[in-house]
Backbone as JSON Lines, residues from 0, in Angstrom:
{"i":0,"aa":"X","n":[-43.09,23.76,45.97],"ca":[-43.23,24.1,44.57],"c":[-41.9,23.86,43.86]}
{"i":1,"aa":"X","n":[-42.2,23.02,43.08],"ca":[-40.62,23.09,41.75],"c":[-40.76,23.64,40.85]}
{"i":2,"aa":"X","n":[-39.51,23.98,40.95],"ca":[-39.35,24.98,39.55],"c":[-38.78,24.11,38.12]}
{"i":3,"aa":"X","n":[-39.63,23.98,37.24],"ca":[-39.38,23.93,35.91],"c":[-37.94,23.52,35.19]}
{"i":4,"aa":"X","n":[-37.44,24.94,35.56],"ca":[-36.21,25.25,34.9],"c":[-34.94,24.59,35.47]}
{"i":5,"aa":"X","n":[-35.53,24.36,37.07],"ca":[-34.29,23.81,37.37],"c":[-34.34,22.53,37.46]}
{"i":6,"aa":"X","n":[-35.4,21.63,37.26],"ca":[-35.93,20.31,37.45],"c":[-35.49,19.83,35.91]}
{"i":7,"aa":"X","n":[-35.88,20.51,35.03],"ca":[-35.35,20.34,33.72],"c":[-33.51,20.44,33.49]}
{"i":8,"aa":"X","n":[-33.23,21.22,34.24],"ca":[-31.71,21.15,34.02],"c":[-31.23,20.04,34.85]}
{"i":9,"aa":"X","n":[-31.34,19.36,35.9],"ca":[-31.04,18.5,36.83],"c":[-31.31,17.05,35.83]}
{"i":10,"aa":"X","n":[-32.44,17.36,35.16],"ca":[-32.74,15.57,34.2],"c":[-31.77,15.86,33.13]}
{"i":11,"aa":"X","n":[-31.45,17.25,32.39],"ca":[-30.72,16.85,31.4],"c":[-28.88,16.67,32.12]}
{"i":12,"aa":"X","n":[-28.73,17.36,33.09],"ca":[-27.11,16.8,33.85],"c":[-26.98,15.65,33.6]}
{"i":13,"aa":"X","n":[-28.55,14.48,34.46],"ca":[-28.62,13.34,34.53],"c":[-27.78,12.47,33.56]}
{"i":14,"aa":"X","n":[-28.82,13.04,32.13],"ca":[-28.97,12.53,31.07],"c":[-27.65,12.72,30.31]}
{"i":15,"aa":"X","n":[-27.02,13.53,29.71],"ca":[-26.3,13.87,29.04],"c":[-24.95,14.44,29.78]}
{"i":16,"aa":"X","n":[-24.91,14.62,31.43],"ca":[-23.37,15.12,31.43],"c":[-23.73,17.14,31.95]}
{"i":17,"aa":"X","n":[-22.94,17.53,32.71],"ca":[-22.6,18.77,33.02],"c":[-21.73,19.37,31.4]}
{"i":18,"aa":"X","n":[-20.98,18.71,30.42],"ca":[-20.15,19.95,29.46],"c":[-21.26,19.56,28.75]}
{"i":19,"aa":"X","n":[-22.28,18.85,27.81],"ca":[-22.74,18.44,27.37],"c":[-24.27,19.72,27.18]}
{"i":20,"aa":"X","n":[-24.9,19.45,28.42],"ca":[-25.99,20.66,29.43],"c":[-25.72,22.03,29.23]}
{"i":21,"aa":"X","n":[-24.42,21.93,29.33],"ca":[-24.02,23.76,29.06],"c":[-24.33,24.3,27.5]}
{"i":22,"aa":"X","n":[-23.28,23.12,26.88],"ca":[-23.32,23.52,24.99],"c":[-25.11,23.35,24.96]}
{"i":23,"aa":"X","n":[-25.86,22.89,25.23],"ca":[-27.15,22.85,25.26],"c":[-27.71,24.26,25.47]}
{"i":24,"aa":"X","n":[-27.53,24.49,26.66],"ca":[-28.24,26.13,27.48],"c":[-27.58,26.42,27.17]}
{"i":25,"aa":"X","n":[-25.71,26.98,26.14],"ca":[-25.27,28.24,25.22],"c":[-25.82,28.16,23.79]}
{"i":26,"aa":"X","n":[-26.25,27.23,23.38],"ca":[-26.36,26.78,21.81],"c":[-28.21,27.1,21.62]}
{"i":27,"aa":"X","n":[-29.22,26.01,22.76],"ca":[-30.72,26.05,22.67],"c":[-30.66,26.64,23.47]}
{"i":28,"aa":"X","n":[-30.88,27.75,24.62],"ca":[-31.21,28.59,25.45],"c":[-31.73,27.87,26.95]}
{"i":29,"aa":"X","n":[-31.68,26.8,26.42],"ca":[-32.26,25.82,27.48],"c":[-31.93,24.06,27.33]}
{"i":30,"aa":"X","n":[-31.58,23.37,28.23],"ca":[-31.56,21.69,28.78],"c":[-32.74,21.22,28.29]}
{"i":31,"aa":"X","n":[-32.54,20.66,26.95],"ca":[-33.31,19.4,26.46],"c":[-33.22,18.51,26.96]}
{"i":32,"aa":"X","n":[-34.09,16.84,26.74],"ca":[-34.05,15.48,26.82],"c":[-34.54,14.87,26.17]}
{"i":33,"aa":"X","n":[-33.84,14.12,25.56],"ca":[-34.35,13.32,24.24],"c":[-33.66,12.35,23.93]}
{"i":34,"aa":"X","n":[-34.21,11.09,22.85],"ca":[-33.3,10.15,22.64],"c":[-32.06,10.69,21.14]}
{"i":35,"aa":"X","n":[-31.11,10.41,21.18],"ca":[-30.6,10.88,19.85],"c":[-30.87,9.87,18.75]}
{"i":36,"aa":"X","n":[-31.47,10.15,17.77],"ca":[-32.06,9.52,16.74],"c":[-31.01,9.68,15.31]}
{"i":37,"aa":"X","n":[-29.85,9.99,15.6],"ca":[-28.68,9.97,14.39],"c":[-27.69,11.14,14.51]}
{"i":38,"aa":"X","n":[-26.42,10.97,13.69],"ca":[-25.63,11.75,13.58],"c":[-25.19,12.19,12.0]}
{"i":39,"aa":"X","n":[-24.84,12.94,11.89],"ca":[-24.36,12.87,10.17],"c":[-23.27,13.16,10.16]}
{"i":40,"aa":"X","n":[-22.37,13.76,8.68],"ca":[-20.93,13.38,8.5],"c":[-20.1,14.84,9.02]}
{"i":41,"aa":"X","n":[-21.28,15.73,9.22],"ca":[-20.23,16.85,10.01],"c":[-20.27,16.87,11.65]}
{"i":42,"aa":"X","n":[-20.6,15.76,12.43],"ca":[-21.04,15.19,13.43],"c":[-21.87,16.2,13.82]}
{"i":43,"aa":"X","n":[-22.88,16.51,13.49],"ca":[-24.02,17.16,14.45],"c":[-25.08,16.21,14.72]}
{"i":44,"aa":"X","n":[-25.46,16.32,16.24],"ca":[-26.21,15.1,16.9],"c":[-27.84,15.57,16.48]}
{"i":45,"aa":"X","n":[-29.02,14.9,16.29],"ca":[-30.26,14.73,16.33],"c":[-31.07,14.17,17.29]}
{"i":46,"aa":"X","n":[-32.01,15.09,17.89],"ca":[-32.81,14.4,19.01],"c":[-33.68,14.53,18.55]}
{"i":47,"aa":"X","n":[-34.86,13.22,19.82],"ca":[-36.29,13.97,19.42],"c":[-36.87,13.51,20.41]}
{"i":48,"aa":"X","n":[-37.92,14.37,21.07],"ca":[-38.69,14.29,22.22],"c":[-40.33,14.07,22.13]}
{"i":49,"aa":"X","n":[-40.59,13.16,21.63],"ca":[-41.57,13.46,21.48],"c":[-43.41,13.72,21.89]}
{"i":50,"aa":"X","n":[-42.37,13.9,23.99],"ca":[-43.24,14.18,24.72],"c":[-43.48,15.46,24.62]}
{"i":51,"aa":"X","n":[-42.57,16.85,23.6],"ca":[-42.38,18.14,24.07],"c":[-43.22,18.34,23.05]}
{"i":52,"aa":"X","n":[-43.36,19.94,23.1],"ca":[-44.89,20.6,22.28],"c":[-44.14,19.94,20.6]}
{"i":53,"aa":"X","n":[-45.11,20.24,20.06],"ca":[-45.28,20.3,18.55],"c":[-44.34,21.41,18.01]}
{"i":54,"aa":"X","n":[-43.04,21.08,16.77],"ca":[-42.28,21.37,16.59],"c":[-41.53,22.31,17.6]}
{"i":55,"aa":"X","n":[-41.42,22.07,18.65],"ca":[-39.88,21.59,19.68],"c":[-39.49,20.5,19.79]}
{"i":56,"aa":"X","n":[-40.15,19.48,19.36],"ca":[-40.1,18.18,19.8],"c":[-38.4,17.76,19.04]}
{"i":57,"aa":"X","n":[-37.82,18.25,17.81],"ca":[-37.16,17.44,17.46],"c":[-35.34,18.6,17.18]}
{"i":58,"aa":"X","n":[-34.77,18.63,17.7],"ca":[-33.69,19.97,17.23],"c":[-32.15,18.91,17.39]}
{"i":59,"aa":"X","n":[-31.48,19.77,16.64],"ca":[-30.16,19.7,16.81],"c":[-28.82,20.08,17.7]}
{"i":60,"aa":"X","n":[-27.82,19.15,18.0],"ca":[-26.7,19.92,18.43],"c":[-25.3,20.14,17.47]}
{"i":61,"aa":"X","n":[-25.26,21.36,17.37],"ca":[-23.95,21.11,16.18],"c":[-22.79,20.67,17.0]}
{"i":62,"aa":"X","n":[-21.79,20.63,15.79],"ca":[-20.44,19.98,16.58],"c":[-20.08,21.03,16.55]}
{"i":63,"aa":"X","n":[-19.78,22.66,15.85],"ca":[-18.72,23.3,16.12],"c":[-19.7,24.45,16.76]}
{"i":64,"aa":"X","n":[-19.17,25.24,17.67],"ca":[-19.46,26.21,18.32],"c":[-19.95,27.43,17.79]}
{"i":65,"aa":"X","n":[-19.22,27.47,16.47],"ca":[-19.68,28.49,15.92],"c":[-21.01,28.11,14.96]}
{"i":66,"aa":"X","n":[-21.98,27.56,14.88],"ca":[-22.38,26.94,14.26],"c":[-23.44,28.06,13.0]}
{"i":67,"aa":"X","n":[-23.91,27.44,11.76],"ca":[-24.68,28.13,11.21],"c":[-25.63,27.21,10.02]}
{"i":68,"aa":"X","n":[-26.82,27.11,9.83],"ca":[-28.09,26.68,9.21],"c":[-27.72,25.85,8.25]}
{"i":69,"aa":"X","n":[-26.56,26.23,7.89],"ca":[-26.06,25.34,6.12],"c":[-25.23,24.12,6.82]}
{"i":70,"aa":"X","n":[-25.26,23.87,8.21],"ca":[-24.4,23.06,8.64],"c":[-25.45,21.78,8.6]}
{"i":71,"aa":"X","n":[-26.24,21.86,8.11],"ca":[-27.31,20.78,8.58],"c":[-27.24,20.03,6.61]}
{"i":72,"aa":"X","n":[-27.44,18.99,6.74],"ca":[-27.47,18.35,5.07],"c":[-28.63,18.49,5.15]}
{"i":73,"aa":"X","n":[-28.99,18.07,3.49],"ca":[-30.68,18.59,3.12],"c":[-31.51,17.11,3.33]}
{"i":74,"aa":"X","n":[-30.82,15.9,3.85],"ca":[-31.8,15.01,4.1],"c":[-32.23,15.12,5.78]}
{"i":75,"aa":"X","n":[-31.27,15.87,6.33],"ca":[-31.75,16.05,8.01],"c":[-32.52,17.39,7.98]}
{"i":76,"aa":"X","n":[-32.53,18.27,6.95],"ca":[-33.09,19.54,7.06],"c":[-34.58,19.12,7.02]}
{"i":77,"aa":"X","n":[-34.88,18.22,6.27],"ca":[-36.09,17.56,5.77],"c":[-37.04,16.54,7.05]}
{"i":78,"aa":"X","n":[-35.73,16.09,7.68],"ca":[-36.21,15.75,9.33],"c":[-36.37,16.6,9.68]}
{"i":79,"aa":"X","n":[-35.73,17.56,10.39],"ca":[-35.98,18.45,11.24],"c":[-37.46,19.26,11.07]}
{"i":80,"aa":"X","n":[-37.3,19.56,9.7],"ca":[-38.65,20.55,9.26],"c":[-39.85,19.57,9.37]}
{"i":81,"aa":"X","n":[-40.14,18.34,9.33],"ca":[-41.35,17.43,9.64],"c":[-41.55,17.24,8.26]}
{"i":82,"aa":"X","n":[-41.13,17.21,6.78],"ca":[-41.61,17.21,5.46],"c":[-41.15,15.88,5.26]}
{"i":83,"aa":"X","n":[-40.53,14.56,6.3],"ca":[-40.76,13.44,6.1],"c":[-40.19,12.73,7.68]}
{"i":84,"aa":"X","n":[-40.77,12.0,8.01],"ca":[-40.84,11.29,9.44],"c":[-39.8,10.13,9.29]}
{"i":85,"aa":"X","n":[-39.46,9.69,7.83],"ca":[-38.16,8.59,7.86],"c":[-36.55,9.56,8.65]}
{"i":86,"aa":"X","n":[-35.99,8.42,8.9],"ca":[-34.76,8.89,9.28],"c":[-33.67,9.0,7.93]}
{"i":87,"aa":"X","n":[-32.67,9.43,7.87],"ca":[-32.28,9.88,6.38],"c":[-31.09,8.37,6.15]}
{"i":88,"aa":"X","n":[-31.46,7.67,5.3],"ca":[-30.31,6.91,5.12],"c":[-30.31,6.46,3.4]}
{"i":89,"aa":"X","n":[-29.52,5.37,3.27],"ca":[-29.48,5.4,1.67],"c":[-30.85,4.86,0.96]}
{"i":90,"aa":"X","n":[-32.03,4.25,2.24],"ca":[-33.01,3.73,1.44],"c":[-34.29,4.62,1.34]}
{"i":91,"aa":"X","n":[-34.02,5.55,2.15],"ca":[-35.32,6.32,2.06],"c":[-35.26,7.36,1.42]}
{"i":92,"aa":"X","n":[-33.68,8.42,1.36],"ca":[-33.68,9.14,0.44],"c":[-32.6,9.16,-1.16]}
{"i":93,"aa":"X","n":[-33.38,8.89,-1.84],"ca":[-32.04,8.07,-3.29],"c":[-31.57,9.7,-3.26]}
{"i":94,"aa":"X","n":[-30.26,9.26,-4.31],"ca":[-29.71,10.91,-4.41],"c":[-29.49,10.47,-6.22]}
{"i":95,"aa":"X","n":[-29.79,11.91,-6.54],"ca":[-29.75,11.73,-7.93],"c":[-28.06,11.81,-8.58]}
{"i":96,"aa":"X","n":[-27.73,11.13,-9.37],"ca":[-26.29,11.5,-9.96],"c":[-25.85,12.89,-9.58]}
{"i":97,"aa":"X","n":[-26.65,13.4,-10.11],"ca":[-25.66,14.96,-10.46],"c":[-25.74,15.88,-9.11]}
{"i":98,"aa":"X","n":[-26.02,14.9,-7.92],"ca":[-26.13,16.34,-6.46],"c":[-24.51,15.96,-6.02]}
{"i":99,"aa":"X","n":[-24.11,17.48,-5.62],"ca":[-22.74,17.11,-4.86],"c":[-22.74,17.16,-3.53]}
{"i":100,"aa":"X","n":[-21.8,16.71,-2.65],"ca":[-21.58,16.72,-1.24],"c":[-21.55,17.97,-0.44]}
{"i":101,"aa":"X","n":[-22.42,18.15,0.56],"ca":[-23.57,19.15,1.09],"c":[-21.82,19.95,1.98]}
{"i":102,"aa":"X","n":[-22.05,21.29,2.04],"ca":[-20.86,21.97,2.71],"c":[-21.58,23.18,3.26]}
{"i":103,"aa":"X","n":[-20.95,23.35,4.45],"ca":[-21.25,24.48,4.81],"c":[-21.24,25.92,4.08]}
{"i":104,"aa":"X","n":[-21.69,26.78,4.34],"ca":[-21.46,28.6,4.0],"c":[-20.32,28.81,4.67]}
{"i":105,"aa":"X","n":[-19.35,29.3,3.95],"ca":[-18.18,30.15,4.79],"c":[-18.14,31.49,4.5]}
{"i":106,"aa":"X","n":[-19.24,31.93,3.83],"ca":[-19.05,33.5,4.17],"c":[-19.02,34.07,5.23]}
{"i":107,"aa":"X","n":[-17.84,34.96,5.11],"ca":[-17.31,35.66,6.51],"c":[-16.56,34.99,7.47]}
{"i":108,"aa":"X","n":[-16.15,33.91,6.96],"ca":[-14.58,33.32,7.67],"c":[-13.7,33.7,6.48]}
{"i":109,"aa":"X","n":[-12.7,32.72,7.33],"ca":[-10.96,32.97,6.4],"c":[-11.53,32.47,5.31]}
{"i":110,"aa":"X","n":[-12.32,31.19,5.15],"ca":[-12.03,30.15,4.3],"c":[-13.29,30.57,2.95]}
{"i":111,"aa":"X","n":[-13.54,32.02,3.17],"ca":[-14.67,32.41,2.13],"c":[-13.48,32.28,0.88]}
{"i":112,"aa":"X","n":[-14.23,32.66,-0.15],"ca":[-13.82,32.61,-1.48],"c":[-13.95,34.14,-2.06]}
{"i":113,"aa":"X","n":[-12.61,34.27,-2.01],"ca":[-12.06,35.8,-2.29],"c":[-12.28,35.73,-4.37]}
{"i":114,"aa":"X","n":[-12.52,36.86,-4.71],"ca":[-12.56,37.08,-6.13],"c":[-11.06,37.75,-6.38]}
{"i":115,"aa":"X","n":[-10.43,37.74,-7.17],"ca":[-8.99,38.63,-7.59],"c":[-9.43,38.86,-9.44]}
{"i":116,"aa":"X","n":[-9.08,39.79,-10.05],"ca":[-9.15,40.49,-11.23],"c":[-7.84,39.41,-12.01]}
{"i":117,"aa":"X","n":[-8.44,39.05,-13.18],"ca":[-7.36,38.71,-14.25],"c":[-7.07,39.85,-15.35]}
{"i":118,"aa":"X","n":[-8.16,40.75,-15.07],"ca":[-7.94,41.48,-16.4],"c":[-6.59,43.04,-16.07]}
{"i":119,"aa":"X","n":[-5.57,43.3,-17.1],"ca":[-4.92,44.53,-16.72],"c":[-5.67,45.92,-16.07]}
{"i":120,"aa":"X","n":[-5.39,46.46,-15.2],"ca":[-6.02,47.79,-14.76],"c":[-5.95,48.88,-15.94]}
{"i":121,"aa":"X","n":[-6.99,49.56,-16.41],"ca":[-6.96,50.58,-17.54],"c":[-6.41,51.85,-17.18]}
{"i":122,"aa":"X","n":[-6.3,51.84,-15.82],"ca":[-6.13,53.09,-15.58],"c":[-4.93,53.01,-13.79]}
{"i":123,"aa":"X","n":[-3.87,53.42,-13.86],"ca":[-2.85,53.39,-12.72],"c":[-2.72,54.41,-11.96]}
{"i":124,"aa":"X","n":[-2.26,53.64,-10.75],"ca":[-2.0,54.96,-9.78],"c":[-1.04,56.33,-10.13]}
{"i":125,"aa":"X","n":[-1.29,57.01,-9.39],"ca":[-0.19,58.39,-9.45],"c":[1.01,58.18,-9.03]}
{"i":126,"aa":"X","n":[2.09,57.97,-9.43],"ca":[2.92,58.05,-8.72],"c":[4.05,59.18,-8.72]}
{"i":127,"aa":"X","n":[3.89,60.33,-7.39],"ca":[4.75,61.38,-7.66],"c":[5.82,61.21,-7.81]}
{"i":128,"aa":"X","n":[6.82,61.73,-8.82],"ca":[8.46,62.14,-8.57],"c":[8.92,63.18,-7.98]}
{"i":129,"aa":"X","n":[10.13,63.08,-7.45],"ca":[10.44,64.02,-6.23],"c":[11.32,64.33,-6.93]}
{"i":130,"aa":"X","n":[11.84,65.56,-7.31],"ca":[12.78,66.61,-7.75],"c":[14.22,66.8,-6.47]}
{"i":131,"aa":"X","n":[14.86,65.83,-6.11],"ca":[15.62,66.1,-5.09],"c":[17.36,66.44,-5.86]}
């Protein structure tokens, strides 16, 4: 009897590499196999399997470890979700003038965007004097 899990991890070693397999089983919970079908400009890789069930068939690997949902642009979000079967390039999806260049969420890193007050405080601290 074979087991699944480990027959599946042994094709993706094959396939992709031992550091490769790991970011896989820490990132998807489990050793995919698939062909990669593109990359985009924050290098996160695209596969798609399309021997595996119905929407598993097609997922991502990010490039950074920490990864999070806004890391994906909205013409691969549109792959991924199945709401168009083209691959994303300049002929299948036009971009209108006025869209700007897709960025991640940094809320809750360093690089969030802190607010600071321009206006004077109405009202100041206490500050005691010491009678010495």
């Amino acid at each position: 009897m074979r087991n699944p899990v480990v027959v599946g991890t042994l094709k993706a070693v094959q396939t992709h590499g031992i550091r490769k397999t790991f970011k896989q089983i820490v990132t998807l919970d489990t050793p995919k196999v698939g062909t990669l079908v593109g990359k985009d400009q924050f290098g996160n890789e695209y596969y798609e399997n399309r021997m595996d069930v119905m929407g598993r068939d097609r997922w991502v690997l990010y490039d950074k470890w920490n990864y999070d949902a806004t890391q994906v642009p909205p013409e691969w979000h549109q792959w991924l979700s199945r709401f168009t079967d083209d691959l994303p390039s300049e002929a299948t999806i036009p971009k209108p003038f006025y869209t700007t260049q897709s960025t991640e969420n940094y809320t809750g890193t360093t690089a969030a965007f802190k607010s600071y007050s321009t206006v004077k405080p109405k009202v100041s601290e206490w500050d005691p004097v010491s009678r010495r």
